[in-house]
N, C-alpha and C positions, 0 to 999 in steps of 0.2 A: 550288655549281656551277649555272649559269645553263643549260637547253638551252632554245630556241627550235626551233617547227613551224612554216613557213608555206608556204603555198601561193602563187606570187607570179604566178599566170597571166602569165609573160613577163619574166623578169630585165629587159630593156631597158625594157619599160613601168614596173616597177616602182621602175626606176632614177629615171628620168624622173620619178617621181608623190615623191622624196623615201625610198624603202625605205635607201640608203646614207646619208644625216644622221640619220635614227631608229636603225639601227644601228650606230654609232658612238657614240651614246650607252648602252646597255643592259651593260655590259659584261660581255655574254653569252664563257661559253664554247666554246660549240658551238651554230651554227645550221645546221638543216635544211631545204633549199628543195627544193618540187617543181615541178614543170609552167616548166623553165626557156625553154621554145620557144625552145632558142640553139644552135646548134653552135660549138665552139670558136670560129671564124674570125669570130663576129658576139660575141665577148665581150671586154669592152673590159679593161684593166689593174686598173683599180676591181673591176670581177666577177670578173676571175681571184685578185686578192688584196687585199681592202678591208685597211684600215690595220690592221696587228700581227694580222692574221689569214691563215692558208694557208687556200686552197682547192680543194677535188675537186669531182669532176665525171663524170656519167654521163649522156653526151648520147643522145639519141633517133637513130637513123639517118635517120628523117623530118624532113625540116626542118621550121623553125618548131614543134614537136610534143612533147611531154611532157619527159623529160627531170629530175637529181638532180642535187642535190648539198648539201655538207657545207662549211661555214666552221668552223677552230678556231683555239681562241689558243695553243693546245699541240697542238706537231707529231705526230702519231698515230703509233703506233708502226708498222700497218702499214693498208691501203687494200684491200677489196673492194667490186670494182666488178660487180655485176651477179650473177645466182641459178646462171648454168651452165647456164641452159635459154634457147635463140636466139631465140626467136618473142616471149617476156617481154623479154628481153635488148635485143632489137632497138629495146625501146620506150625504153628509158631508165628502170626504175621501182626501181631499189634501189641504194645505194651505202652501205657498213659502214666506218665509222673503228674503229680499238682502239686503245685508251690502256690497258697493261698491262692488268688482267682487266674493265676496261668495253669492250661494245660501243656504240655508238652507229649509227643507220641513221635513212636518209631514204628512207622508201616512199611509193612513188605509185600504190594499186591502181587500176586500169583504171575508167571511168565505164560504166555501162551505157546511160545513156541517149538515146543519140542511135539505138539501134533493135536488134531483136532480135537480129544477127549480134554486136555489140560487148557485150551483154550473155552472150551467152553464154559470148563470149573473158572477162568477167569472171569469168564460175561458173569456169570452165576455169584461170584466175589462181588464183582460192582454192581450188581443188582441187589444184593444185601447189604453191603457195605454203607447205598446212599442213604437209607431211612437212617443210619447212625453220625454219619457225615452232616445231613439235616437236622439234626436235634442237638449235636453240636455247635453250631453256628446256631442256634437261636437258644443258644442255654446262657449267654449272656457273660461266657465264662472268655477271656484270651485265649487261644488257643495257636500253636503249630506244629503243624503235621509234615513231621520230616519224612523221607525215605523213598525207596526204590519204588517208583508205583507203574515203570515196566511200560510207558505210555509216552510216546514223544508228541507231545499236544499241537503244534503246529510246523509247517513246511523248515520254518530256519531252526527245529529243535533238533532237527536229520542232516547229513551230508548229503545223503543219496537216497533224498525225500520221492524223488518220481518212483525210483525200481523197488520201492517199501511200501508202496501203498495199499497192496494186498498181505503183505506182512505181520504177522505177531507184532505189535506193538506201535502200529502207524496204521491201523486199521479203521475206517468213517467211524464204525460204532464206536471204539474207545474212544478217540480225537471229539468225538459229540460226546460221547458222555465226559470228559472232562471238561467241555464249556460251559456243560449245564454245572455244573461243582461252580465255578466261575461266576458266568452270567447269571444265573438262574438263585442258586443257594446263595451266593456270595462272598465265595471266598478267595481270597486274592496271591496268584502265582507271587513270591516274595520275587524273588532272583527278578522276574520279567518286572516287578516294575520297577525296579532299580536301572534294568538295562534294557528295554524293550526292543533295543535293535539287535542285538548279539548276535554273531552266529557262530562261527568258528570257535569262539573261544567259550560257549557256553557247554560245550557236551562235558560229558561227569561221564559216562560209559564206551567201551570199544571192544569191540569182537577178538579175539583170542587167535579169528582165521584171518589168513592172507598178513595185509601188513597196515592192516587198519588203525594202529597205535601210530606208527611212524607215519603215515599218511593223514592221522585225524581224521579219519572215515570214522566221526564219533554220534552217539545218541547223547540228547538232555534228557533223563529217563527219572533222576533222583533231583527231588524237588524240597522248597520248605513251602509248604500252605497254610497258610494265616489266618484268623480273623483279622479284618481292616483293622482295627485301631493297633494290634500288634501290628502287622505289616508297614503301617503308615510309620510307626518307629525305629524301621530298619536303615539303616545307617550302610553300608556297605556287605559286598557279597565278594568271594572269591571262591574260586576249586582249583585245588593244589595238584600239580601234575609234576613239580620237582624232583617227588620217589613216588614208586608205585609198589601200593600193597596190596592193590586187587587189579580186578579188570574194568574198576566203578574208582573215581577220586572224589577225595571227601569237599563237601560245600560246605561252605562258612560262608554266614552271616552274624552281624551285631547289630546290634538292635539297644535304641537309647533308650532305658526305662528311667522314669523319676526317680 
């Protein structure tokens, strides 16, 4: 089973830069997109259902502005769209497929960075987010959680890990609260235990400034989070930097199912 993460800063853009010829060839079964900036009425036939795939969708009530969704080649048994909580909800950042006892999800945690009000509404995200994270991992169900969660969990997840450590997104409190998801709840980074040593070649994210792309001055920010016994059946991990249809490249993993 093939699932794909990607972050596509703008379905339409990423249409545009070639995202739908790359995907037509992977023959993924479940992809996960975040940051779709689309409301229904700006998504074309192709976005609503690329070839032999159905797709959902959890738009942002802001236009142009964050926004999920799920392509699969197998119709889901049933569709959760969003946490139950309005202010998260409002934004567009979780949408749940289930195929008898797999879940799958595409999250979009909140960016901190653009100033302390939006950072806070992040703490305030993962301080809601975990009582559902928790009841998920003891719901007895498979579960993973693909997507941009804005959070580079340890020093080799960063280039330029020392001059980020006061930073949006490599800040103690996020970096702690990801361990405790981890250590604590029990859910396991897929990608790291595949490759636990990576560095250079693990980042999926790069900044737009300077020449961070040609340099790999990059972030591991988009992640797949598992329950063990799915994780334990991952087979191989890759993030495609070939072409680029965002400023995030899409992660693949497979994963052996009976």
């Amino acid at each position: 089973m093939r699932i794909i993460s990607v972050n596509l800063n703008g379905i339409r853009s990423a249409s545009n830069k070639g995202f739908y010829a790359w995907l037509a060839k992977q023959d993924a079964d479940v992809i996960c997109m975040q940051e779709l900036k689309a409301q229904a009425t700006d998504m074309t036939r192709e976005m609503l259902q690329p070839d032999n795939l159905y797709g959902y969708f959890h738009y942002a009530e802001k236009k142009g502005y964050s926004g999920v969704g799920i392509y699969s080649k197998k119709q889901p048994d049933a569709i959760i769209e969003g946490l139950g909580i309005p202010d998260i909800d409002a934004e567009g950042r979780y949408i749940e497929a289930q195929f008898g006892n797999l879940s799958v999800v595409s999250l979009y945690l909140p960016s901190g960075s653009s100033g302390e009000e939006r950072q806070a509404f992040k703490f305030s995200v993962m301080a809601r987010f975990m009582p559902h994270l928790e009841a998920l991992r003891a719901s007895g169900r498979e579960v993973v959680i693909c997507g941009d969660w804005n959070i580079a969990h340890k020093e080799a997840d960063l280039k330029n890990w020392k001059g980020n450590r006061k930073n949006s997104g490599f800040l103690p409190e996020e970096r702690a609260w990801m361990s405790d998801l981890f250590d604590r709840v029990g859910w396991v980074d897929v990608y790291r235990s595949l490759y636990p040593d990576t560095t250079d070649a693990c980042y999926t994210w790069w900044s737009n400034r300077g020449q961070a792309w040609a340099k790999n001055v990059g972030w591991r920010i988009d992640y797949q989070i598992a329950t063990p016994g799915m994780a334990a059946k991952a087979q191989h991990a890759s993030i495609y930097k070939d072409e680029r249809f965002s400023d995030h490249a899409p992660l693949s993993i497979d994963y052996e199912l009976e």
